[in-house]
KERO-923132 format. One line per 8 residues: number of its first residue (from 1); their letters; for each residue x, y, z of N, C-alpha, C. Coordinates in steps of 0.001 Angstrom, whole numbers, plus 500000, padded with zeros to 6 digits. Layout:
// KERO-923132
NUM> a> X:Y:Z:X:Y:Z:X:Y:Z | ... $
***
This chain:
// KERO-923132
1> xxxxxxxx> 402284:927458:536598:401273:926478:536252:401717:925709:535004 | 401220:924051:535098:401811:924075:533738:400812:923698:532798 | 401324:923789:531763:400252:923738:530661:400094:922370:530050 | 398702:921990:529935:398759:920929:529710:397120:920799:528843 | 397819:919415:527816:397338:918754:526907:396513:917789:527133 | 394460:918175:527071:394132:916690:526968:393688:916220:525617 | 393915:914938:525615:393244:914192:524429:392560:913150:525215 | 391080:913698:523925:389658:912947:525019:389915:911884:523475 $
9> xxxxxxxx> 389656:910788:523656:389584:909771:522899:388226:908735:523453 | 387120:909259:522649:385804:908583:522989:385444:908424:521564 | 384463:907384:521198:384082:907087:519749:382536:907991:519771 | 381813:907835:520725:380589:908035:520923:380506:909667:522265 | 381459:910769:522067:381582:911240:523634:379883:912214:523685 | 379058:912525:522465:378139:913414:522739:377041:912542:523541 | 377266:910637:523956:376067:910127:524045:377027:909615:525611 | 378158:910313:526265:378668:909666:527081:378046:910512:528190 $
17> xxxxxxxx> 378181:909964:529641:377170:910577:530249:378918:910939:531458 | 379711:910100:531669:381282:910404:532495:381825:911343:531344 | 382528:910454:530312:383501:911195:529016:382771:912952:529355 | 381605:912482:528422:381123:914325:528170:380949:915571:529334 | 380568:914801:530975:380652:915664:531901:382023:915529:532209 | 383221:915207:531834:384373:915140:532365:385406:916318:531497 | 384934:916261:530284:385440:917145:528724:384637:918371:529237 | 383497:918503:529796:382378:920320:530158:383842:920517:530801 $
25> xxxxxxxx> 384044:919799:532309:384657:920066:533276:386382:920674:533013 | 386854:920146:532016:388236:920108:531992:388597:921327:531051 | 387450:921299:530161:387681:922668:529495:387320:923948:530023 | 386295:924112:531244:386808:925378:532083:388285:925246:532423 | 389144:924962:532815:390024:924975:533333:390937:926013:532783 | 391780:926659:533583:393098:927613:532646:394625:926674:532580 | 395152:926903:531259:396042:926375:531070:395976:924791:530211 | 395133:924780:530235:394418:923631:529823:393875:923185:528040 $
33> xxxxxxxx> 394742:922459:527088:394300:922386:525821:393621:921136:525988 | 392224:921406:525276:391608:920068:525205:391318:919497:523476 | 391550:918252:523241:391646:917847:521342:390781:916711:521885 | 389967:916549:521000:388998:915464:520927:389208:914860:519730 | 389849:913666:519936:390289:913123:518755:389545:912358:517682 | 388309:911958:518008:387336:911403:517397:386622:912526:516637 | 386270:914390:517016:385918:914998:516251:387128:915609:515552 | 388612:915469:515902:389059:916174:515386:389589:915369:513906 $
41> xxxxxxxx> 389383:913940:514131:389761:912838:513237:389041:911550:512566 | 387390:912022:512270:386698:911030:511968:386985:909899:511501 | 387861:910608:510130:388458:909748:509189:389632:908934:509588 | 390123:909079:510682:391344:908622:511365:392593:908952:510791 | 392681:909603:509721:393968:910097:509309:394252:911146:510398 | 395319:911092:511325:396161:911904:512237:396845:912846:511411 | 396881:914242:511695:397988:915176:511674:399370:915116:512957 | 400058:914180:512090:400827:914038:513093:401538:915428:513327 $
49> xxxxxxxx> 402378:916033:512728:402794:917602:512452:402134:918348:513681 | 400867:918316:513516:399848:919007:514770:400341:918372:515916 | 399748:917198:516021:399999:916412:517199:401527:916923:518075 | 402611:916475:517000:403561:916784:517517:404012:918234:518417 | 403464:918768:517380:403587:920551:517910:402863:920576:518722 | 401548:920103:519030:400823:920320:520427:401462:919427:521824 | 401812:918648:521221:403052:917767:522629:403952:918521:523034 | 404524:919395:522260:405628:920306:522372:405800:921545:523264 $
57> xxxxxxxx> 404438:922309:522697:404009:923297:523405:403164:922839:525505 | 403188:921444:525892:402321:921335:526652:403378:920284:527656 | 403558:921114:528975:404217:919786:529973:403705:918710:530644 | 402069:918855:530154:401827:917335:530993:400363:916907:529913 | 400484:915764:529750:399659:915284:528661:398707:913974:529703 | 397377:914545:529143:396153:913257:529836:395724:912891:528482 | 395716:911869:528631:394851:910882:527901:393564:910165:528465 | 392372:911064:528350:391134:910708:528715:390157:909827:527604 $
65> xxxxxxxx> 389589:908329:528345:389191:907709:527150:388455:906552:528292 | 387151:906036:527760:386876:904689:528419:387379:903695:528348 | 387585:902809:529073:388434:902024:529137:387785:900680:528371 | 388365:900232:527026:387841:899332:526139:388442:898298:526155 | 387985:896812:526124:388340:895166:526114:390252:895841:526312 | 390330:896254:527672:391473:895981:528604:392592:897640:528074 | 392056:898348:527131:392961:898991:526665:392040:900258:526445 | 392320:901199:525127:391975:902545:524920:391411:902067:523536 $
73> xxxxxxxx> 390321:902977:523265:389933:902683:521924:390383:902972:520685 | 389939:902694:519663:391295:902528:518535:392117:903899:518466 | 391289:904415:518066:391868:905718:517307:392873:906385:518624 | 392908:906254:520010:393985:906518:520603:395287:905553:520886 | 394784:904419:520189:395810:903971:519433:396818:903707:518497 | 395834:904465:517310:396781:904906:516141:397660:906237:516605 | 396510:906768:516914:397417:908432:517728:398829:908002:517698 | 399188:907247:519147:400082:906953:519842:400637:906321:518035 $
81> xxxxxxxx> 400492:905052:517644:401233:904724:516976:402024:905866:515590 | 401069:906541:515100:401611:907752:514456:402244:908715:515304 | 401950:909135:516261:402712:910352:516442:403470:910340:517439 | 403648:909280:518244:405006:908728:519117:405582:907898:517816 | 406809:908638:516792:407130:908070:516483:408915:907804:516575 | 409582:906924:516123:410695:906978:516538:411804:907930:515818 | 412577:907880:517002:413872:909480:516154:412533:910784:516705 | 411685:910602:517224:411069:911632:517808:410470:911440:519375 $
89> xxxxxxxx> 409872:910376:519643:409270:909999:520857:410137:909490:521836 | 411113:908250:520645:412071:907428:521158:412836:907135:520626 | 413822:905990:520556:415288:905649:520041:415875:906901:519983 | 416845:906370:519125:418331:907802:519230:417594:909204:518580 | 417550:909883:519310:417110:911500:519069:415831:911475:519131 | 414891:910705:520114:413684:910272:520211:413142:911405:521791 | 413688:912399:522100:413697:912749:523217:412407:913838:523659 | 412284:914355:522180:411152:915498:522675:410395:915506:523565 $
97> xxxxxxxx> 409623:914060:523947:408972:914408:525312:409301:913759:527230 | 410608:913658:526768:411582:913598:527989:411292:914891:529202 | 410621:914141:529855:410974:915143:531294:408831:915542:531484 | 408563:915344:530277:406286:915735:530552:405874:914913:531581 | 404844:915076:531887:404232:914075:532523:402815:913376:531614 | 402460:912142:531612:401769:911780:531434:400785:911212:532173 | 399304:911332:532134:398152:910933:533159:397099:910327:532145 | 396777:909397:532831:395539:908745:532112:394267:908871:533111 $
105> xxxxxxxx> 393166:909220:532474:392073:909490:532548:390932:908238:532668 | 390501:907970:533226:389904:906561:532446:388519:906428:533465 | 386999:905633:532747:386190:905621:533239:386247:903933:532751 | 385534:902881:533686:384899:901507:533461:383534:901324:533329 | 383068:900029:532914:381713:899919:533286:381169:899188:534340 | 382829:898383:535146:382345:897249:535836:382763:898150:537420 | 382519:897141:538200:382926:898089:539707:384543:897801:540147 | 384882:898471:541094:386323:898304:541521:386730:896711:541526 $
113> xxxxxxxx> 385639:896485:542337:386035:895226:542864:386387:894298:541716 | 385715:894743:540371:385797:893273:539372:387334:893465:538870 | 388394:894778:539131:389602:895056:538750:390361:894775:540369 | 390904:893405:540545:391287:892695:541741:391911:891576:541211 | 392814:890899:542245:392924:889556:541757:391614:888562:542513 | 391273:887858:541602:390040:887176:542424:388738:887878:541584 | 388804:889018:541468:387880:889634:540855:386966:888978:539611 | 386390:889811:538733:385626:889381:537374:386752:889880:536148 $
121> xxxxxxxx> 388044:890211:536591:388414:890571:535442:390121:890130:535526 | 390160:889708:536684:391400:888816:537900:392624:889688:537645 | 392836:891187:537252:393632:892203:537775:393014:893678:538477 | 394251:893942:538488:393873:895573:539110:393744:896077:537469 | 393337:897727:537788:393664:898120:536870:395294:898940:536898 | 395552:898792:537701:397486:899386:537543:397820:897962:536909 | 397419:896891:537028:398100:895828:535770:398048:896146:534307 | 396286:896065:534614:395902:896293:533259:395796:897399:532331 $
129> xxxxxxxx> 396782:898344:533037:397163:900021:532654:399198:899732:532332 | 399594:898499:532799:401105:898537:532187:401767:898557:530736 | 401115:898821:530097:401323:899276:528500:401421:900002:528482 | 400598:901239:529011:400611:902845:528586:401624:903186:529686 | 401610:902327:530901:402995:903078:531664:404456:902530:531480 | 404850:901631:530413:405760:900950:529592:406058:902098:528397 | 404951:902128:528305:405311:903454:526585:405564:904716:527513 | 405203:905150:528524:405448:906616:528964:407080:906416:529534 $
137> xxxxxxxx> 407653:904904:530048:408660:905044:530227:409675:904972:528838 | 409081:904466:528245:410025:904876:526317:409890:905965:526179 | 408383:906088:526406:409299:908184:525869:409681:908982:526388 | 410112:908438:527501:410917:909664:528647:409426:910301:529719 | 408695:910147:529815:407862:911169:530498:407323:910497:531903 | 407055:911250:532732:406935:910643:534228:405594:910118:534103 | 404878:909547:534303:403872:908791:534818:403019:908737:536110 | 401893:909562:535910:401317:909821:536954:400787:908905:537665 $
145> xxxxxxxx> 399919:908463:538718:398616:907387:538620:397433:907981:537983 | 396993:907055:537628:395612:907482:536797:394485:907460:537909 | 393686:908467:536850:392466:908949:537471:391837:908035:537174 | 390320:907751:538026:389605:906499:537753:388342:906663:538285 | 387545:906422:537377:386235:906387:538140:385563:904657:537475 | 385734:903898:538322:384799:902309:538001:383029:902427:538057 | 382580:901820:537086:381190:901272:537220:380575:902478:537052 | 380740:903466:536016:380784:904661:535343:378882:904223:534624 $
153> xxxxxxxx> 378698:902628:534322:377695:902488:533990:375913:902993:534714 | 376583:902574:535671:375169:902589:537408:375959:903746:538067 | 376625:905039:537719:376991:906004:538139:375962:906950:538075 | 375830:907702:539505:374701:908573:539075:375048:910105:538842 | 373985:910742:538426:374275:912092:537855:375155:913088:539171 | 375052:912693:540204:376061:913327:541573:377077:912697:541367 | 377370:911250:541726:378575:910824:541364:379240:911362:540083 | 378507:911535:538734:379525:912115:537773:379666:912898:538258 $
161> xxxxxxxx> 378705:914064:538482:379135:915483:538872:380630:915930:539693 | 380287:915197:540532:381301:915020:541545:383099:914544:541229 | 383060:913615:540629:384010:912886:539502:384527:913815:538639 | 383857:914992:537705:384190:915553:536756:385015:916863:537902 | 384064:917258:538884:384967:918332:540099:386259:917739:540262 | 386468:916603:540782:387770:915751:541150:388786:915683:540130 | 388040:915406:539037:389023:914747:538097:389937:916285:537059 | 389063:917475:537367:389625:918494:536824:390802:918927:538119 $
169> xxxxxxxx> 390414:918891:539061:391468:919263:540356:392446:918362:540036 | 392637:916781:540074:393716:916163:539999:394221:916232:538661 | 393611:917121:537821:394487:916802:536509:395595:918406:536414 | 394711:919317:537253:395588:920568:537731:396720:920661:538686 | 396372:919655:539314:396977:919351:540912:397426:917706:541297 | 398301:917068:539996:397980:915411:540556:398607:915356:541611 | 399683:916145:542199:400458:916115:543513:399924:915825:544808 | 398608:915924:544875:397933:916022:546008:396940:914906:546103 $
***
């Protein structure tokens, strides 16, 4: 089995109604480290040191977070910018996480359809997810497809339910 790393990156996750049933769900799991980076980092100063050592110890890393004006919200942005850093993530002797896998997690507020061309937002979201699968190819690590649940807003308490069952299986099992 392999062991694996999530980082829930929500600003608000105790008032989230996907995020927080998705974080119950993932932390039953075995094998499974879960860091919540918003409680673990109010102040936003990163332990990168930590960070690093927890990348280290873990072969497949999710990054669970709502999906904000096209991207991830800040603070899993600094993450990434502190602790993918170079001579460690990437460039020459940048290798440590060569060969992990990486998965993104992600909930919307709008429906599938508005992530289309033609749509309300005139991409998919595999477009509007090519940054984080650009950086997973800098740091060496395979790239899963992401998990997805759209229109997370008018989602009902079965649909999460249901979503948080799924989304712990494919984060154990993305092979399938």
């Amino acid at each position: 089995m392999k062991k694996t790393l999530v980082l829930i990156a929500h600003p608000n996750l105790h008032h989230s109604h996907v995020n927080k049933r998705w974080a119950e769900e993932i932390e039953k799991q075995e094998g499974v480290t879960v860091r919540k980076l918003y409680d673990l980092y109010p102040d936003g100063k990163i332990n990168v040191e930590e960070e690093q050592r927890m990348l280290l110890e873990h072969d497949r890393i999710v990054m669970q977070f709502p999906f904000y004006w096209y991207s991830s919200p800040s603070l899993l942005k600094e993450w990434q910018d502190q602790v993918l850093q170079y001579g460690w993530a990437y460039g020459p002797g940048g290798d440590n996480l060569h060969g992990k896998e990486l998965l993104l997690a992600i909930s919307t507020g709008g429906p599938q359809t508005s992530y289309q061309a033609g749509g309300y937002n005139n991409y998919s979201i595999s477009e509007l997810l090519r940054p984080f699968q650009a950086t997973s190819n800098l740091i060496g690590t395979r790239y899963l497809a992401p998990f997805t649940i759209h229109g997370a807003i008018r989602a009902s308490k079965e649909e999460i339910d249901q979503s948080a069952l799924d989304y712990a299986a494919y984060v154990i099992n993305p092979e399938i």
